[in-house]
ROMAR-758334 format. One record per residue: y, z, x of N, C-alpha, C in turn; residue in three letters. Coordinates in nm, 3 decimals, padded with zeros to 5 digits. Example, Ala and Ser with C-alpha at 12.3 -4.5 7.8 and 13.67 -1.06 7.14 Angstrom:
<atoms>
     nc2     nc3     nc1    cac2    cac3    cac1     cc2     cc3     cc1 code
 -00.569  00.780  01.319 -00.450  00.780  01.230 -00.330  00.780  01.320  ala
 -00.225  00.708  01.285 -00.106  00.714  01.367  00.003  00.787  01.290  ser
</atoms>
This chain:
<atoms>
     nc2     nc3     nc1    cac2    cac3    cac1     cc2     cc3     cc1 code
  00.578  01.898 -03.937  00.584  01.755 -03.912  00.460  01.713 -03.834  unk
  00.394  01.652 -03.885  00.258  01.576 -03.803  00.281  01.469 -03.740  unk
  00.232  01.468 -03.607  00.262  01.361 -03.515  00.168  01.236 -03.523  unk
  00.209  01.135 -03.578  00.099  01.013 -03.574  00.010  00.948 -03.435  unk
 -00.061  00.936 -03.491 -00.154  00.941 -03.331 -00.110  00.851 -03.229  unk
 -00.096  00.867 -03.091 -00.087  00.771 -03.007 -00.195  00.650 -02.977  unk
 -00.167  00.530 -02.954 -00.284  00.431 -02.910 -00.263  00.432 -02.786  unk
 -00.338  00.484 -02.689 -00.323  00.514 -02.558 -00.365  00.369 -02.479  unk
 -00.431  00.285 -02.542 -00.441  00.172 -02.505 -00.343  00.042 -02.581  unk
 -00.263  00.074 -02.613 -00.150 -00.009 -02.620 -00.003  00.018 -02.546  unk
 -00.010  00.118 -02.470  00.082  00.203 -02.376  00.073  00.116 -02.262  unk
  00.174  00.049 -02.174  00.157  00.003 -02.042  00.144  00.097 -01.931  unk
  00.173  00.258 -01.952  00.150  00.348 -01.796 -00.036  00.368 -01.850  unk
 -00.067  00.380 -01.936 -00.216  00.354 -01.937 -00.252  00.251 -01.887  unk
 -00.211  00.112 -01.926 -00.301  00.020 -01.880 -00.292 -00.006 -01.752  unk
 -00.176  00.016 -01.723 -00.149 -00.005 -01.500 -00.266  00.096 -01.468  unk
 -00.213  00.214 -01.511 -00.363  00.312 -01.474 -00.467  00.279 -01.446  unk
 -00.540  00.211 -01.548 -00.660  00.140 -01.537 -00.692  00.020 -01.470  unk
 -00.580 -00.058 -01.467 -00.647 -00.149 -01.386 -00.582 -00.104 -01.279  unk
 -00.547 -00.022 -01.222 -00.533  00.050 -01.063 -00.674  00.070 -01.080  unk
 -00.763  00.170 -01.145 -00.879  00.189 -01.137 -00.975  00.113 -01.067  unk
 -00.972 -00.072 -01.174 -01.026 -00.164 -01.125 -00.994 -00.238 -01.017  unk
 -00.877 -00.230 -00.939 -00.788 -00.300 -00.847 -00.874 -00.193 -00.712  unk
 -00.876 -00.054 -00.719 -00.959  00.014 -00.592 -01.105 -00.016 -00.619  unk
 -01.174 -00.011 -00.755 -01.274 -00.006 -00.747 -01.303 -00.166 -00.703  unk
 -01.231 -00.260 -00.695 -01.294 -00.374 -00.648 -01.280 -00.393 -00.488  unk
 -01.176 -00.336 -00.451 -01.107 -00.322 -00.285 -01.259 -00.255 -00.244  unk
 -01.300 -00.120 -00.294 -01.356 -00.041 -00.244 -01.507 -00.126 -00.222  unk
 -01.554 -00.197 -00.358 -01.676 -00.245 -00.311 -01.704 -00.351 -00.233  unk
 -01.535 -00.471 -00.217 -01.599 -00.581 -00.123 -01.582 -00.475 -00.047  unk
 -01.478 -00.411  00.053 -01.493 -00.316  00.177 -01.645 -00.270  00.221  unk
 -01.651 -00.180  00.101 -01.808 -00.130  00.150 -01.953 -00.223  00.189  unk
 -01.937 -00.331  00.117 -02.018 -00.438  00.074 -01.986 -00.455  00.211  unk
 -01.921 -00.453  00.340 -01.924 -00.549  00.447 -01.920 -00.388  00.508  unk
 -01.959 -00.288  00.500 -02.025 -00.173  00.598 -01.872 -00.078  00.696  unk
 -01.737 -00.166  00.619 -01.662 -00.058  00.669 -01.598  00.023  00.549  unk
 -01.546  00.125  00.652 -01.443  00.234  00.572 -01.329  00.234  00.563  unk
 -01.232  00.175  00.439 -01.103  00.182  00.403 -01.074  00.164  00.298  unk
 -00.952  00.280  00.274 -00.886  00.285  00.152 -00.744  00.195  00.131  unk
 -00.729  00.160 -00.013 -00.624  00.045 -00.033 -00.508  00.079  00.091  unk
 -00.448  00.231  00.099 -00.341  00.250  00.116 -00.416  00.280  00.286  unk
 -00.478  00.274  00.321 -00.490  00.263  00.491 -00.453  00.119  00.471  unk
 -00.552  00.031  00.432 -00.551 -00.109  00.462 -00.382 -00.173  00.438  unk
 -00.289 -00.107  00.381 -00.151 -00.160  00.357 -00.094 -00.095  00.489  unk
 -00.066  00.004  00.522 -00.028  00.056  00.624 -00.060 -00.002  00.767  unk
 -00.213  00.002  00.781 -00.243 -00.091  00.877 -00.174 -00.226  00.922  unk
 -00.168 -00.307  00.749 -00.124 -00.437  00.783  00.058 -00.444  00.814  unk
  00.124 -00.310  00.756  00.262 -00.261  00.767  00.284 -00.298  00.958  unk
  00.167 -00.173  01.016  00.156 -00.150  01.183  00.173 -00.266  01.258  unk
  00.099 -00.388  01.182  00.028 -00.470  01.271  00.160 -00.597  01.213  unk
  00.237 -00.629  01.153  00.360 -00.678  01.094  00.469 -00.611  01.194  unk
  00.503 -00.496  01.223  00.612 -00.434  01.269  00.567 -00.361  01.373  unk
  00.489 -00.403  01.484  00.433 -00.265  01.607  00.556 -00.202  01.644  unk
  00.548 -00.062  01.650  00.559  00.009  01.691  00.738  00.080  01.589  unk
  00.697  00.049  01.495  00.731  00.092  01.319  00.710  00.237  01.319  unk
  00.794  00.336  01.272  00.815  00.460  01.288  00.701  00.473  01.100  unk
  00.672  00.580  01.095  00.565  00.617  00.986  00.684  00.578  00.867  unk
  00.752  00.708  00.896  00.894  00.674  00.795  00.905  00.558  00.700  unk
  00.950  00.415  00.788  00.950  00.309  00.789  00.848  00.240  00.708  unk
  00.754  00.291  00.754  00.575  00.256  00.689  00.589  00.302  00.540  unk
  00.582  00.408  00.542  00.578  00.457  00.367  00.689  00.411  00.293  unk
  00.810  00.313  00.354  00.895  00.266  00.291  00.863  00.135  00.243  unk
  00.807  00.061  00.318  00.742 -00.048  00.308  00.642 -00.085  00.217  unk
  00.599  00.078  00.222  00.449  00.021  00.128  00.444  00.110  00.008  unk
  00.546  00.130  00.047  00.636  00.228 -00.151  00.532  00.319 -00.179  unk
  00.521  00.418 -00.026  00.444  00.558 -00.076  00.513  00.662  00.015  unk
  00.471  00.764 -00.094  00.506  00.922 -00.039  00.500  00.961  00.138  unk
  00.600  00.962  00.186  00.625  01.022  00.321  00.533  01.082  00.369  unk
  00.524  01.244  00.283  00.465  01.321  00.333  00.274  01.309  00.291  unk
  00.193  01.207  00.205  00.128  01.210  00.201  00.092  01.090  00.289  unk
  00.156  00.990  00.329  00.175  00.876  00.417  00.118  00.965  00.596  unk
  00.186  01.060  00.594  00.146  01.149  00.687 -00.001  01.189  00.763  unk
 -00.058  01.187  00.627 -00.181  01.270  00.658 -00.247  01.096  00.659  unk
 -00.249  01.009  00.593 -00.341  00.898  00.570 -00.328  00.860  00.768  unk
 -00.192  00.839  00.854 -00.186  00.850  00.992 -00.247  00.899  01.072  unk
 -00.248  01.027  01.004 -00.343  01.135  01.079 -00.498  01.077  01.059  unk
 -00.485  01.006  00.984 -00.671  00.988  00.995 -00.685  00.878  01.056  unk
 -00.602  00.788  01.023 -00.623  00.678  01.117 -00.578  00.677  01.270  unk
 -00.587  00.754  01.287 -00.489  00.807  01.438 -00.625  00.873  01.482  unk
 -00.696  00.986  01.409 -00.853  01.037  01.435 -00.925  00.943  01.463  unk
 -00.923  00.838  01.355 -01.051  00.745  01.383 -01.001  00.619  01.498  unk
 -00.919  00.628  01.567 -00.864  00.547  01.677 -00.836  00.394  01.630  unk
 -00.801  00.385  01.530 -00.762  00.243  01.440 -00.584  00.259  01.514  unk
 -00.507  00.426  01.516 -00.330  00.335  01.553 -00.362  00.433  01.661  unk
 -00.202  00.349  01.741 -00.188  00.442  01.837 -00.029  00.489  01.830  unk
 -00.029  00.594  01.871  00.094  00.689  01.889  00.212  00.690  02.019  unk
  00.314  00.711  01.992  00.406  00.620  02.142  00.527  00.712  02.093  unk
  00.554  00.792  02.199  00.681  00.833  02.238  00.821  00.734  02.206  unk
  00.885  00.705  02.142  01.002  00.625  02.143  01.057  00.664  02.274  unk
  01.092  00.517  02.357  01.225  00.576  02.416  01.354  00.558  02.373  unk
  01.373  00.503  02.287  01.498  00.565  02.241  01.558  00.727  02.192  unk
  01.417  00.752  02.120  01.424  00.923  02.067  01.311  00.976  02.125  unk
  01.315  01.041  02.203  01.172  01.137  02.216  01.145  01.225  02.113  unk
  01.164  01.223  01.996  01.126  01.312  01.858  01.024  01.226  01.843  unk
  01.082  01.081  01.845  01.039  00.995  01.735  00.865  00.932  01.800  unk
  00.834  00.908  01.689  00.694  00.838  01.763  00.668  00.710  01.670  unk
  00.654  00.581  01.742  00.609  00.455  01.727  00.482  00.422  01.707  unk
  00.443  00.338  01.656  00.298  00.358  01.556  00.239  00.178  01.628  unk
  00.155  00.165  01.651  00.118  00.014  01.701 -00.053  00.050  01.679  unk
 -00.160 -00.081  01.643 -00.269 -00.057  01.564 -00.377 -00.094  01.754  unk
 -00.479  00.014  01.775 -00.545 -00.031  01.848 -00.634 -00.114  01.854  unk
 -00.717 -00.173  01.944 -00.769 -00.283  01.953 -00.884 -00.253  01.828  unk
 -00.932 -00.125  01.842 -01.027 -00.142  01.690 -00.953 -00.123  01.571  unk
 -00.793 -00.091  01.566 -00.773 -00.126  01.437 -00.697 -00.235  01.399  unk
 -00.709 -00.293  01.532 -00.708 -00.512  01.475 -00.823 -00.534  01.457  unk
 -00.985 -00.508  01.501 -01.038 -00.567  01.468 -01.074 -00.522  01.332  unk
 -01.061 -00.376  01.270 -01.096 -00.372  01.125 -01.032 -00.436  01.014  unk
 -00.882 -00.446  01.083 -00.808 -00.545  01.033 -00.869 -00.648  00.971  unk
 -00.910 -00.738  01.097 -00.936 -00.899  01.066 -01.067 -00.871  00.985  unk
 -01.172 -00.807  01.024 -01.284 -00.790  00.927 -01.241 -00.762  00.796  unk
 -01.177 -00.590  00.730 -01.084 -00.646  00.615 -01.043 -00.754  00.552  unk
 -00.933 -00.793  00.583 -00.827 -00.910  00.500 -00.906 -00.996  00.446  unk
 -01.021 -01.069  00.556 -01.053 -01.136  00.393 -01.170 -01.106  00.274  unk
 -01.197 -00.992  00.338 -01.273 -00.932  00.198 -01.181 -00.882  00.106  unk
 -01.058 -00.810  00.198 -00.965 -00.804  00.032 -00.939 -00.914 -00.066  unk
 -00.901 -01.006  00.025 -00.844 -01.157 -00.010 -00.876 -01.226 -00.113  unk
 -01.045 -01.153 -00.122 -01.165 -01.216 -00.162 -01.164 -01.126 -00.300  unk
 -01.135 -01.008 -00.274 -01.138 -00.894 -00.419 -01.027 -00.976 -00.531  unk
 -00.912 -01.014 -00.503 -00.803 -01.019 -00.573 -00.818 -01.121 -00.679  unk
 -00.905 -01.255 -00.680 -00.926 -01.277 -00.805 -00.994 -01.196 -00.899  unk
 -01.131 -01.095 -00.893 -01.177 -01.039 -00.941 -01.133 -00.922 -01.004  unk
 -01.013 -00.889 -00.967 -00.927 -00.802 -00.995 -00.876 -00.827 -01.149  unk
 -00.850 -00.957 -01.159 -00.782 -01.040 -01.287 -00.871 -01.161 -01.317  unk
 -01.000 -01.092 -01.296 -01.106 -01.183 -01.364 -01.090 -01.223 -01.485  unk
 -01.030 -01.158 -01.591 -00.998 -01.227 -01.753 -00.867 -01.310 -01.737  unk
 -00.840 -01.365 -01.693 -00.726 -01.457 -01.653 -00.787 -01.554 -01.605  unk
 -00.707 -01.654 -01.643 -00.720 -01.794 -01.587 -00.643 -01.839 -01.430  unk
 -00.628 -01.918 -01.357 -00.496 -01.934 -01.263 -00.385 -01.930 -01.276  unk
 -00.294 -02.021 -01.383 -00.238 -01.984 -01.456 -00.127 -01.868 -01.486  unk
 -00.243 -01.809 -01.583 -00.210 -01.668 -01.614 -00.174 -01.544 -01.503  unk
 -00.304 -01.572 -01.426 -00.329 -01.460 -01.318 -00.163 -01.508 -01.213  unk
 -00.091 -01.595 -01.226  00.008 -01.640 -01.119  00.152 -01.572 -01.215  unk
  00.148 -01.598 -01.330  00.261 -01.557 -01.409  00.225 -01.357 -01.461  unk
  00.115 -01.360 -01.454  00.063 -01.162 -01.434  00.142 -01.146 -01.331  unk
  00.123 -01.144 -01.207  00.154 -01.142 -01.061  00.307 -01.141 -01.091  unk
  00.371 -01.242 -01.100  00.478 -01.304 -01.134  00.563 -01.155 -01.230  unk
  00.475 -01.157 -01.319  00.549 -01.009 -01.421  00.533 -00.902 -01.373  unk
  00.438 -00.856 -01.242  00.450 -00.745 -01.217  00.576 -00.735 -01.062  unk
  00.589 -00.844 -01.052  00.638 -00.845 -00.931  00.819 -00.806 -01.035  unk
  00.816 -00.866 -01.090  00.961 -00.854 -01.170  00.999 -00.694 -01.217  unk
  00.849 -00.655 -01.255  00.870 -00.520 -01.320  00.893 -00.402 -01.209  unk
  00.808 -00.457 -01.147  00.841 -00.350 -00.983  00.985 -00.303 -00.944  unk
  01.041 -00.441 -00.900  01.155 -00.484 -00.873  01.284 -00.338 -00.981  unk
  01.263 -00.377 -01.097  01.376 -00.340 -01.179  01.327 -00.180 -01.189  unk
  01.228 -00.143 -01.138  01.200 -00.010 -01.163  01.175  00.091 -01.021  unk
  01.204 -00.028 -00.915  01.166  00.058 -00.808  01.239  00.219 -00.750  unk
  01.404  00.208 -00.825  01.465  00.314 -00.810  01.407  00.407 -00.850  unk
  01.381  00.406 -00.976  01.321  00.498 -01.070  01.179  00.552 -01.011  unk
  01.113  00.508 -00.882  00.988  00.566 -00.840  01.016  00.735 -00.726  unk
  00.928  00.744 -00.722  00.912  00.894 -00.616  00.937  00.793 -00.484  unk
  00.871  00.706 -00.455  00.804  00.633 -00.339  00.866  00.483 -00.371  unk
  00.981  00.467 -00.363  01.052  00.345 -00.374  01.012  00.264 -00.238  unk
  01.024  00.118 -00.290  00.993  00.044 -00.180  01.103 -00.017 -00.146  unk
  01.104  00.006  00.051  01.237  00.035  00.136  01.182 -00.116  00.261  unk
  01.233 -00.193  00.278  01.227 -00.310  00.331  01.295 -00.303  00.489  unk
  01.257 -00.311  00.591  01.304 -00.296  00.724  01.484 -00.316  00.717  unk
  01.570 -00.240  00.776  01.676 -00.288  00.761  01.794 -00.241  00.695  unk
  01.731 -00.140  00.532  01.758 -00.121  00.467  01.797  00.003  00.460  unk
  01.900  00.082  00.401  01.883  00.237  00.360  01.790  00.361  00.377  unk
  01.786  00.426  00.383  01.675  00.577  00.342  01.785  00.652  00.292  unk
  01.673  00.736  00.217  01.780  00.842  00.110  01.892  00.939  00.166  unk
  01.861  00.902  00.317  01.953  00.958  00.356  02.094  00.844  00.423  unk
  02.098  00.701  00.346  02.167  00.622  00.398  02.190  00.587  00.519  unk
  02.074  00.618  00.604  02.105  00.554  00.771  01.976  00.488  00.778  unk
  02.008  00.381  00.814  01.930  00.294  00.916  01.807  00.349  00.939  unk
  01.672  00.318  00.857  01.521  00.377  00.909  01.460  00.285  01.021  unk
  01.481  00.243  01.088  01.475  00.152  01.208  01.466  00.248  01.352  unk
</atoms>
């Protein structure tokens, strides 16, 4: 039995693929274009920190619908480069509270609006329009599929897989 060929570009996990491609490669060049260093998923985390101070990591990778344990190490670097800072809970002394230091508000504010600035270019073949009802369809598609991810996105308040309270 011969398998008829796939069109790998009529597949939607291809095309998200790719324009993930174009979605970092545009993050990456306004970023660089203004002389700092950050990746999409620092810059979400960051803005997670600076939304919720003193937000357990946990919490963070729930928020921003990524892997725990690789959520981990992205901390660890931003924790090196003195962008968060680290805090004993007193409620748990296990636990440690995450709040962004004064240089990682100010990379912050330098950020945001160069991202701000990437996101039409992102969906440069779109009109307004379009680019609002795109948005609009991915936000829907997210939604109905988020169970189905490794890295489901977990909203303050809400569950963890272990059904208690990530708070």
């Amino acid at each position: 039995m011969e398998l008829s060929p796939l069109d790998i570009h009529s597949m939607p996990g291809h095309l998200i693929r790719r324009l993930n491609q174009i979605s970092v490669a545009q993050f990456m060049e306004h970023v660089a274009a203004a002389g700092l260093s950050l990746t999409p998923v620092q810059f979400a985390a960051l803005c997670a920190i600076r939304d919720h101070p003193g937000i357990d990591q946990a919490t963070v990778a729930g928020l921003i619908a990524y892997d725990r344990a690789t959520l981990g190490k992205v901390i660890d670097r931003l924790d090196a480069r003195g962008l968060v800072l680290r805090k004993v809970s007193k409620s748990d002394r296990r636990a440690r509270e995450l709040f962004l230091s004064s240089d990682g508000e100010t990379l912050l504010s330098k950020a945001h609006p160069l991202v701000k600035a990437a996101q039409p270019d992102i969906l440069s073949g779109l009109n307004a329009q379009e680019q609002a009802q795109f948005v609009a369809l991915l936000q829907k598609l997210i939604l109905a599929g988020n169970d189905l991810s490794r890295a489901p996105h977990r909203g303050l308040g809400k569950t963890d897989d272990s059904g208690t309270d990530p708070k």
